[in-house]
Phi, psi and omega in degrees: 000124186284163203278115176278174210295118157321330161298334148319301198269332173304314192282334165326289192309313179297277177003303188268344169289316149307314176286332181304313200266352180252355159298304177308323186285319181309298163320335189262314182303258167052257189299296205245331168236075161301346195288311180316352205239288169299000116338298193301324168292146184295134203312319190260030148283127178275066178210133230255178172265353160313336170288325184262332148278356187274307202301316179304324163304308149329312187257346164321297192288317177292008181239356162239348160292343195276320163258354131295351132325318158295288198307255182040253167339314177268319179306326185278006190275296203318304158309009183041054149274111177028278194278327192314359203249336173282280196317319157313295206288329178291339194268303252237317173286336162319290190297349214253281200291293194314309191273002163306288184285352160278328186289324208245346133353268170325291179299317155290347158284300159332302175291334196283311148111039155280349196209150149283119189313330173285033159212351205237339173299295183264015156287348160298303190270005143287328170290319173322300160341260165349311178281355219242313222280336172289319193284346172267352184264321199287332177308271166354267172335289182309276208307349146227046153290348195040022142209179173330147192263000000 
């Protein structure tokens, strides 16, 4: 197995520094302002806000394991582990297609007018962002083991 791309293991790493960090943002909202998250709902959801903060906290920790994960991934890549190079290329094409259809989510939210375009814009074109940066991590990753998959 050939040295994988530094560019690979860098976007990994941003990659896993975002998720780390709208984990954490999640997580804190949660915890100290639920009201801020349940406010946004429609007046005749029955869901009070402490419930919306256990979820925001909830999906918060999980959206930041997902990204150590990633630092994970890239450090066993650097380290030239075995199995790292499957694991890369299955966690960075998952994540390529999840941020597709979050992309393409935002836009149909937009057309549809269910959400407001100052906020679904430029989340499209962060997952766009995403989707170009995972298919360069998964391109990359195949391409240096240098034989057949």
């Amino acid at each position: 197995m050939g040295q994988p791309s530094r560019l690979a293991w860098a976007i990994l790493l941003v990659a896993g520094l975002v998720l780390v960090g709208t984990g954490a943002a999640a997580v804190a909202v949660g915890v100290f302002n639920p009201g801020l998250i349940s406010s946004q709902l429609p007046p005749d959801a029955a869901v009070d806000a402490p419930a919306v903060g256990g979820a925001a906290v909830a999906l918060g920790v999980a959206t930041a394991l997902l990204g150590v994960l990633h630092w994970v991934t890239a450090f066993a890549l650097r380290a030239r582990v075995g199995i790292a190079v499957t694991g890369a290329v299955v966690l960075a094409s998952t994540m390529a297609i999840l941020a597709l259809a979050f992309a393409v989510a935002a836009v149909v939210s937009i057309a549809a007018g269910s959400a407001p375009a100052v906020y679904m814009i430029p989340a499209a074109i962060g997952l766009g962002a995403a989707v170009v940066g995972y298919a360069v991590v998964t391109a990359l990753v195949m391409g240096s083991r240098g034989e057949p998959i």
